[in-house]
C-alpha positions as CSV (number, residue, x, y, z in Angstrom):
1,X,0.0,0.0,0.0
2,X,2.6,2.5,1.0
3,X,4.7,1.8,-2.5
4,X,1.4,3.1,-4.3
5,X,1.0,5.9,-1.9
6,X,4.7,6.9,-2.6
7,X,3.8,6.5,-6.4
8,X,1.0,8.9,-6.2
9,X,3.0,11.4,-4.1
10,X,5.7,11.3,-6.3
11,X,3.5,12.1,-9.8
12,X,2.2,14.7,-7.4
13,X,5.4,16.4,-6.3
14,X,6.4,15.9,-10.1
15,X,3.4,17.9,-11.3
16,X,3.7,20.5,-9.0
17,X,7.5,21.2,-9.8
18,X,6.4,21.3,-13.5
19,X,3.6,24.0,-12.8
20,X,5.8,26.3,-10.7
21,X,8.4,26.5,-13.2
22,X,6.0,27.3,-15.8
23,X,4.7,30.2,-12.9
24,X,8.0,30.9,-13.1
25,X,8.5,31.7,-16.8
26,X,5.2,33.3,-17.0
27,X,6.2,35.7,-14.1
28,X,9.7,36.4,-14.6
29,X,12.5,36.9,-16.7
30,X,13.1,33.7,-18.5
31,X,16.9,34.6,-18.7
32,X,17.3,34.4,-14.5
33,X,15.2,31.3,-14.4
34,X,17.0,29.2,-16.7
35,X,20.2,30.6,-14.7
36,X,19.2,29.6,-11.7
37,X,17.9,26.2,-13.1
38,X,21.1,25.5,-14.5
39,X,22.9,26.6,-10.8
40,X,20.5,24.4,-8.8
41,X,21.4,21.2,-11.2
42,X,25.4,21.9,-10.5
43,X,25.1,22.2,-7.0
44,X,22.5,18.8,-6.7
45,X,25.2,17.3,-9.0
46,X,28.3,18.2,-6.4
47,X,26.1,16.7,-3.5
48,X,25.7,13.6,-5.3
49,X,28.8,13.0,-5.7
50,X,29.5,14.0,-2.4
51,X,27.0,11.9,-1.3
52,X,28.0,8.9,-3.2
53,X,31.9,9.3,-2.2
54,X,30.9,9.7,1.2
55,X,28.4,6.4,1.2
56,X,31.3,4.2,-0.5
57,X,33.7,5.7,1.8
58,X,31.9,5.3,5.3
59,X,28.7,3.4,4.1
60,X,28.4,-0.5,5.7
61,X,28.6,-3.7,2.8
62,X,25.0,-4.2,1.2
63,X,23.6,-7.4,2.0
64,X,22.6,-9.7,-1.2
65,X,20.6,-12.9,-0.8
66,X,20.1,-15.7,-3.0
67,X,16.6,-17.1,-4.0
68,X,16.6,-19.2,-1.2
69,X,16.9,-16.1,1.0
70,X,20.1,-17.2,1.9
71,X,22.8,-14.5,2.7
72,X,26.1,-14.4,0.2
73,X,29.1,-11.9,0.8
74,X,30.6,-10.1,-1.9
């Protein structure tokens, strides 16, 4: 139930996002807004990275199991 819920909120959040960046264009210069698009998506791209060297660097082994259920080490 909660992996539909999340589907739903998801398309939700999607829609809004889409609808306030249209806002956006309608109410503002289109030149600042595709600025600061293209600033947001540089700085979400350094903290994934960040994230993603931090999470191999400190982050615990992911558990895999088999079919059976049965644990296997990597």
């Amino acid at each position: 139930m909660f992996k539909a819920l999340r589907r739903y909120l998801n398309a939700a959040l999607i829609g809004f996002i889409v609808t306030f960046v249209v806002y956006l264009f309608v109410r503002f210069d289109p030149d600042k807004i595709v600025l600061g698009i293209v600033i947001s998506l540089i700085g979400a791209a350094a903290a994934l990275i960040g994230y993603i060297y931090l999470d191999r660097k400190f982050g615990s082994d992911e558990i895999v199991y088999d079919k059976d259920g049965n644990p296997i080490r990597r």
